[in-house]
C-alpha positions in Angstrom: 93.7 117.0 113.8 92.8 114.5 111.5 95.2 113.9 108.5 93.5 112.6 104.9 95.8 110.2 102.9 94.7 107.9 100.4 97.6 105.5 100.8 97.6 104.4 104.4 99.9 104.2 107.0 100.1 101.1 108.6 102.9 99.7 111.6 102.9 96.3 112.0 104.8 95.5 115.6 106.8 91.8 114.9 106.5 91.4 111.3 110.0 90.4 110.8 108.5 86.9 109.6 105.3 84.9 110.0 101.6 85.7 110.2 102.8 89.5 110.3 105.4 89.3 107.8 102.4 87.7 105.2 100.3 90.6 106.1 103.2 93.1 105.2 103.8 91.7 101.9 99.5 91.5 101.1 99.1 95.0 102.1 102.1 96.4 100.6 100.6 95.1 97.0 97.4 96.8 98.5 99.3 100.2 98.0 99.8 100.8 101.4 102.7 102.7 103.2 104.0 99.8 105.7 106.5 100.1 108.4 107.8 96.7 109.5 108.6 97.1 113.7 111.4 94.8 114.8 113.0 94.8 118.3 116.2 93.7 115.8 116.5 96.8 113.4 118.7 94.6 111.4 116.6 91.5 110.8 113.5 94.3 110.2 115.7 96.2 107.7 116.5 93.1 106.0 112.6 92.1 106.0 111.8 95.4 104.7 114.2 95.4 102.2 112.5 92.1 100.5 109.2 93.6 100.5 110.5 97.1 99.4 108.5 98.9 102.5 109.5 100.7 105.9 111.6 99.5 109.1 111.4 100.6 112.6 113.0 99.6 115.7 110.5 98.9 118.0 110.9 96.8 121.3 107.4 96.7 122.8 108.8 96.4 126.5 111.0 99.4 126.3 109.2 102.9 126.9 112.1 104.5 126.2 112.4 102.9 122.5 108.8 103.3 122.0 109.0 106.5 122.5 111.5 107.0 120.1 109.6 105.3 117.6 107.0 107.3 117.5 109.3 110.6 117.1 110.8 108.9 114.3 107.6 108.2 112.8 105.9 111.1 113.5 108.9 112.9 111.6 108.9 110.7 108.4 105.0 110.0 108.2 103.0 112.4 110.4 100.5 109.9 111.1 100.0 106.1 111.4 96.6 104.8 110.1 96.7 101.4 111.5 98.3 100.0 114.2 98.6 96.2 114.2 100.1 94.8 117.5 101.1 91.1 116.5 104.8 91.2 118.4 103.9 88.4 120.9 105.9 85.8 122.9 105.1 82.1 123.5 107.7 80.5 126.4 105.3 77.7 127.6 104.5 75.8 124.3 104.3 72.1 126.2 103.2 73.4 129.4 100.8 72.4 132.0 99.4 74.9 134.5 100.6 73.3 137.4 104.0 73.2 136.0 104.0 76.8 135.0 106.6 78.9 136.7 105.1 82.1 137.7 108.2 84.2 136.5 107.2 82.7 132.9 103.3 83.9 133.2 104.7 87.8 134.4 107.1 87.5 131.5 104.7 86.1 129.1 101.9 89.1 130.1 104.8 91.6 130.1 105.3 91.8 126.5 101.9 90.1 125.4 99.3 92.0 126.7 101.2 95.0 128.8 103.5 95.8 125.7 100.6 95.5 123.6 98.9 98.7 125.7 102.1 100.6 126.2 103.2 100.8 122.8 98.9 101.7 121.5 98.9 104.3 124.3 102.2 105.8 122.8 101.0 106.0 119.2 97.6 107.4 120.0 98.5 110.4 118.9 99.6 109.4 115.9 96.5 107.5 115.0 94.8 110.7 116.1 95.7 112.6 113.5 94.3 109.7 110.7 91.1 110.0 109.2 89.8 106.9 110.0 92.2 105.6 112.7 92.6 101.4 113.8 94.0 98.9 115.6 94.2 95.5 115.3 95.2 93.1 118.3 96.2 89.6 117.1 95.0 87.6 119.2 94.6 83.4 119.5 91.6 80.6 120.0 94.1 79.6 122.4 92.6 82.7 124.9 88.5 82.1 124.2 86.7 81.2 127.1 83.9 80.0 124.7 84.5 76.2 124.3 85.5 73.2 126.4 88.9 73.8 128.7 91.9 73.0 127.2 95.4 73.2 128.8 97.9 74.3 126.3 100.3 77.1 126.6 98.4 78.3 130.0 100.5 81.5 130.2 99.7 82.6 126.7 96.5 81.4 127.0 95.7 83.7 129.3 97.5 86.8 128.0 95.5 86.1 124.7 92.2 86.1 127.0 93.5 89.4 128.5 94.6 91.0 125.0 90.4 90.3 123.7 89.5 92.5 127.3 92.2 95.3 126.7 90.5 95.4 122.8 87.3 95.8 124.6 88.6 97.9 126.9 90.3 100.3 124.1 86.8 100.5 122.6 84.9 102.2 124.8 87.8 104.6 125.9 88.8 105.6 122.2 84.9 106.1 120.3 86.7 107.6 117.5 89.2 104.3 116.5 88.3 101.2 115.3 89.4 98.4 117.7 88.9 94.9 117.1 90.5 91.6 118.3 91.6 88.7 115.5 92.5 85.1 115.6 94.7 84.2 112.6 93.8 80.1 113.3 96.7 77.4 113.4 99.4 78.6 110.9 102.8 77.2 109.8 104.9 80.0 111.1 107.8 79.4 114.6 105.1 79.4 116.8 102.8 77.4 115.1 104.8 74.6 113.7 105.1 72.5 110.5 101.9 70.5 111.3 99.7 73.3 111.3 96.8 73.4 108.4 97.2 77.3 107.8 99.7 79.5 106.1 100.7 82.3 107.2 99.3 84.1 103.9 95.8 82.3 105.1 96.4 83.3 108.6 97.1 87.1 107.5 93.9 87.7 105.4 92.0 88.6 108.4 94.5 91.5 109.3 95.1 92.4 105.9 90.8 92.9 105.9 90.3 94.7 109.0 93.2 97.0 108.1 92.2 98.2 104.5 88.6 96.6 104.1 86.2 95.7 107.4 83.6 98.5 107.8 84.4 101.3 110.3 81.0 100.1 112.4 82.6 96.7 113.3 84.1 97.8 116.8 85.3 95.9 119.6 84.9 92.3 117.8 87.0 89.2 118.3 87.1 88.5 114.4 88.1 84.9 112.5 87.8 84.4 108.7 86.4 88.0 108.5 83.8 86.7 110.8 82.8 87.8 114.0 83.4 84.9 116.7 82.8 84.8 120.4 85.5 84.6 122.9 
Protein backbone atom coordinates (compact mmCIF):
# COMPACT_ATOMS: atom_id res chain seq x y z
CA UNK A 1 0.00 0.00 0.00
CA UNK A 2 1.38 3.05 -1.04
CA UNK A 3 1.04 6.08 1.30
CA UNK A 4 0.68 9.89 -0.49
CA UNK A 5 2.33 12.71 1.65
CA UNK A 6 3.39 15.91 0.38
CA UNK A 7 5.94 16.49 3.08
CA UNK A 8 8.32 13.60 2.97
CA UNK A 9 9.70 11.24 5.22
CA UNK A 10 13.23 11.00 5.14
CA UNK A 11 15.89 8.84 7.69
CA UNK A 12 19.16 9.76 7.47
CA UNK A 13 21.46 6.79 9.24
CA UNK A 14 24.68 8.88 10.93
CA UNK A 15 23.68 12.40 10.65
CA UNK A 16 24.68 13.33 14.09
CA UNK A 17 27.35 15.75 12.28
CA UNK A 18 29.10 15.97 8.94
CA UNK A 19 28.12 15.40 5.26
CA UNK A 20 24.77 13.95 6.78
CA UNK A 21 24.22 16.36 9.41
CA UNK A 22 24.41 19.31 6.28
CA UNK A 23 21.92 17.32 4.48
CA UNK A 24 19.52 17.27 7.55
CA UNK A 25 19.61 20.90 8.10
CA UNK A 26 19.11 21.61 3.75
CA UNK A 27 16.27 19.35 3.67
CA UNK A 28 14.64 20.24 6.77
CA UNK A 29 14.37 24.09 5.20
CA UNK A 30 13.08 21.93 2.11
CA UNK A 31 9.93 21.18 4.33
CA UNK A 32 10.77 17.74 4.86
CA UNK A 33 9.86 15.47 7.92
CA UNK A 34 13.63 14.31 8.93
CA UNK A 35 14.60 11.73 11.39
CA UNK A 36 18.23 12.08 12.41
CA UNK A 37 19.47 8.03 13.17
CA UNK A 38 22.33 7.97 15.77
CA UNK A 39 23.72 4.78 17.39
CA UNK A 40 24.11 7.52 20.43
CA UNK A 41 20.34 8.61 21.01
CA UNK A 42 21.81 11.38 23.08
CA UNK A 43 24.25 13.02 20.70
CA UNK A 44 21.15 12.47 17.88
CA UNK A 45 18.62 14.09 20.22
CA UNK A 46 20.92 16.90 20.76
CA UNK A 47 21.56 17.11 16.80
CA UNK A 48 17.95 17.03 16.31
CA UNK A 49 17.18 19.39 18.69
CA UNK A 50 19.43 22.21 16.77
CA UNK A 51 17.78 21.62 13.63
CA UNK A 52 14.22 21.25 15.17
CA UNK A 53 13.57 17.73 13.31
CA UNK A 54 13.27 13.89 14.46
CA UNK A 55 15.83 11.41 16.40
CA UNK A 56 16.13 7.78 16.26
CA UNK A 57 18.32 5.32 17.78
CA UNK A 58 19.70 3.38 15.20
CA UNK A 59 22.92 1.16 15.34
CA UNK A 60 23.25 -0.31 11.89
CA UNK A 61 25.05 -3.57 13.19
CA UNK A 62 22.37 -4.42 15.61
CA UNK A 63 19.31 -6.37 14.13
CA UNK A 64 17.81 -6.23 17.14
CA UNK A 65 17.84 -2.28 17.40
CA UNK A 66 16.99 -2.04 13.83
CA UNK A 67 14.27 -3.69 14.33
CA UNK A 68 13.09 -1.64 16.86
CA UNK A 69 13.56 1.34 14.86
CA UNK A 70 11.45 0.61 12.37
CA UNK A 71 8.45 -0.21 15.00
CA UNK A 72 9.11 3.04 16.32
CA UNK A 73 8.90 4.57 13.15
CA UNK A 74 6.34 2.76 11.72
CA UNK A 75 4.20 3.95 14.79
CA UNK A 76 5.05 7.77 14.64
CA UNK A 77 5.31 8.10 10.77
CA UNK A 78 3.71 5.05 8.91
CA UNK A 79 6.14 5.33 6.19
CA UNK A 80 9.71 6.52 5.40
CA UNK A 81 10.06 8.14 1.92
CA UNK A 82 13.73 8.11 1.72
CA UNK A 83 16.16 6.22 3.12
CA UNK A 84 19.70 7.67 3.15
CA UNK A 85 22.37 5.16 4.47
CA UNK A 86 25.47 7.58 5.15
CA UNK A 87 26.40 5.86 8.84
CA UNK A 88 29.94 4.57 7.71
CA UNK A 89 33.18 3.75 9.48
CA UNK A 90 36.83 4.64 8.38
CA UNK A 91 39.61 2.62 10.76
CA UNK A 92 42.42 2.45 8.13
CA UNK A 93 42.88 6.27 7.22
CA UNK A 94 47.01 5.94 6.70
CA UNK A 95 46.91 2.37 5.66
CA UNK A 96 48.63 0.33 3.21
CA UNK A 97 47.17 -2.96 1.93
CA UNK A 98 49.80 -4.98 3.00
CA UNK A 99 49.71 -3.60 6.37
CA UNK A 100 46.02 -4.03 6.66
CA UNK A 101 44.85 -6.33 9.43
CA UNK A 102 42.26 -8.50 8.21
CA UNK A 103 40.06 -8.17 11.49
CA UNK A 104 40.01 -4.24 10.44
CA UNK A 105 38.74 -5.09 6.56
CA UNK A 106 35.72 -7.63 8.35
CA UNK A 107 35.07 -4.79 10.73
CA UNK A 108 35.18 -2.08 8.28
CA UNK A 109 32.65 -4.25 5.66
CA UNK A 110 30.52 -5.12 8.75
CA UNK A 111 29.03 -1.92 9.38
CA UNK A 112 29.93 -0.26 5.78
CA UNK A 113 28.41 -2.31 3.32
CA UNK A 114 26.65 -5.32 5.53
CA UNK A 115 24.88 -2.70 7.85
CA UNK A 116 24.09 -0.70 4.95
CA UNK A 117 21.83 -3.87 3.50
CA UNK A 118 20.58 -5.02 6.83
CA UNK A 119 19.10 -1.91 8.01
CA UNK A 120 17.51 -1.18 3.87
CA UNK A 121 16.15 -4.70 4.00
CA UNK A 122 14.47 -3.81 7.45
CA UNK A 123 12.76 -0.61 6.28
CA UNK A 124 11.62 -2.01 3.07
CA UNK A 125 8.43 -2.06 4.17
CA UNK A 126 8.29 1.07 5.24
CA UNK A 127 9.42 2.59 1.95
CA UNK A 128 6.79 0.30 0.56
CA UNK A 129 4.15 1.99 1.61
CA UNK A 130 5.66 5.67 0.04
CA UNK A 131 4.54 6.86 -3.18
CA UNK A 132 7.56 7.23 -4.69
CA UNK A 133 10.01 5.32 -2.48
CA UNK A 134 14.29 5.90 -2.43
CA UNK A 135 17.37 5.23 -1.21
CA UNK A 136 20.42 6.77 -1.29
CA UNK A 137 23.92 4.97 -0.55
CA UNK A 138 26.67 7.47 0.15
CA UNK A 139 29.30 6.30 -1.18
CA UNK A 140 33.27 7.55 -1.98
CA UNK A 141 35.77 8.08 -5.23
CA UNK A 142 37.79 6.34 -2.78
CA UNK A 143 35.80 2.77 -4.11
CA UNK A 144 35.72 3.58 -8.18
CA UNK A 145 37.48 1.22 -10.10
CA UNK A 146 37.51 3.79 -12.94
CA UNK A 147 40.86 5.68 -12.66
CA UNK A 148 44.51 4.81 -11.95
CA UNK A 149 45.10 2.56 -8.57
CA UNK A 150 45.49 4.30 -5.57
CA UNK A 151 46.24 2.82 -2.08
CA UNK A 152 44.45 4.86 0.52
CA UNK A 153 42.16 3.55 3.11
CA UNK A 154 42.27 -0.07 1.30
CA UNK A 155 39.56 -1.47 3.69
CA UNK A 156 37.10 1.33 2.96
CA UNK A 157 38.12 1.43 -0.35
CA UNK A 158 36.75 -1.57 -0.96
CA UNK A 159 33.59 -1.50 1.12
CA UNK A 160 32.84 1.74 -0.88
CA UNK A 161 33.42 -0.42 -4.17
CA UNK A 162 31.08 -3.09 -2.65
CA UNK A 163 28.30 -0.47 -1.40
CA UNK A 164 28.14 0.89 -5.60
CA UNK A 165 27.45 -3.23 -6.39
CA UNK A 166 24.85 -3.69 -3.40
CA UNK A 167 23.14 -0.16 -5.13
CA UNK A 168 23.14 -2.02 -8.28
CA UNK A 169 22.20 -5.00 -6.79
CA UNK A 170 19.10 -3.27 -4.92
CA UNK A 171 18.07 -2.01 -8.36
CA UNK A 172 17.20 -4.72 -10.11
CA UNK A 173 15.61 -6.65 -7.06
CA UNK A 174 13.35 -3.54 -5.93
CA UNK A 175 11.88 -2.10 -9.77
CA UNK A 176 9.59 -0.02 -7.75
CA UNK A 177 12.40 2.23 -5.61
CA UNK A 178 14.71 4.50 -6.76
CA UNK A 179 18.31 3.41 -5.91
CA UNK A 180 21.28 5.31 -6.63
CA UNK A 181 24.93 5.43 -5.37
CA UNK A 182 26.54 9.17 -4.50
CA UNK A 183 30.04 10.48 -3.87
CA UNK A 184 29.85 13.62 -1.75
CA UNK A 185 33.84 14.49 -2.97
CA UNK A 186 36.60 15.53 -0.34
CA UNK A 187 34.71 17.46 2.48
CA UNK A 188 35.90 19.06 5.80
CA UNK A 189 33.96 16.85 8.04
CA UNK A 190 36.14 13.92 10.86
CA UNK A 191 36.69 11.79 8.23
CA UNK A 192 37.71 14.14 5.76
CA UNK A 193 39.91 16.47 7.55
CA UNK A 194 40.65 20.23 7.71
CA UNK A 195 42.53 20.26 4.30
CA UNK A 196 39.85 19.11 2.37
CA UNK A 197 38.36 21.65 -0.51
CA UNK A 198 34.65 20.73 0.26
CA UNK A 199 32.11 21.52 2.93
CA UNK A 200 30.07 19.45 4.09
CA UNK A 201 26.97 21.83 2.88
CA UNK A 202 28.85 21.33 -0.73
CA UNK A 203 29.30 17.71 -0.11
CA UNK A 204 25.45 17.31 0.99
CA UNK A 205 23.83 18.97 -2.18
CA UNK A 206 23.95 15.75 -4.00
CA UNK A 207 21.83 13.88 -1.25
CA UNK A 208 19.74 16.69 -0.59
CA UNK A 209 18.98 16.41 -4.88
CA UNK A 210 18.47 12.88 -5.26
CA UNK A 211 16.25 12.84 -2.07
CA UNK A 212 13.73 15.71 -2.97
CA UNK A 213 14.72 16.60 -6.74
CA UNK A 214 16.55 13.88 -9.14
CA UNK A 215 13.97 12.33 -11.60
CA UNK A 216 12.41 9.04 -10.56
CA UNK A 217 14.00 7.44 -14.01
CA UNK A 218 17.63 7.95 -12.72
CA UNK A 219 18.09 4.36 -11.16
CA UNK A 220 21.04 2.47 -10.17
CA UNK A 221 23.58 5.51 -10.88
CA UNK A 222 26.81 6.29 -9.05
CA UNK A 223 25.94 10.14 -9.01
CA UNK A 224 28.64 13.25 -8.27
CA UNK A 225 27.60 16.97 -8.57
CA UNK A 226 24.13 15.83 -9.65
CA UNK A 227 25.95 14.08 -12.41
CA UNK A 228 26.14 10.67 -13.35
CA UNK A 229 29.86 9.27 -12.96
CA UNK A 230 31.28 5.94 -13.59
CA UNK A 231 32.65 3.70 -11.00
Amino acid sequence: MSIHSEQKVILITGATRGIGFAAARALVSRDAKVIIASRNAERGKAAADRLGCDSEQLDITDSSVIASSVESLKERFGHVDVLVNNSAILLDHYATLLDLKPEVLRETIETNLIGTFRVTLSFLPLLERALEPRIINVSSGAGQLDGEPQSWAPAYSISKTALNMLTQQLTAALPGVMVNSMCPGWCRTEMGGAEAPLSPEQGADTLVWLALDAPKTLRGKFVKERTVIPW
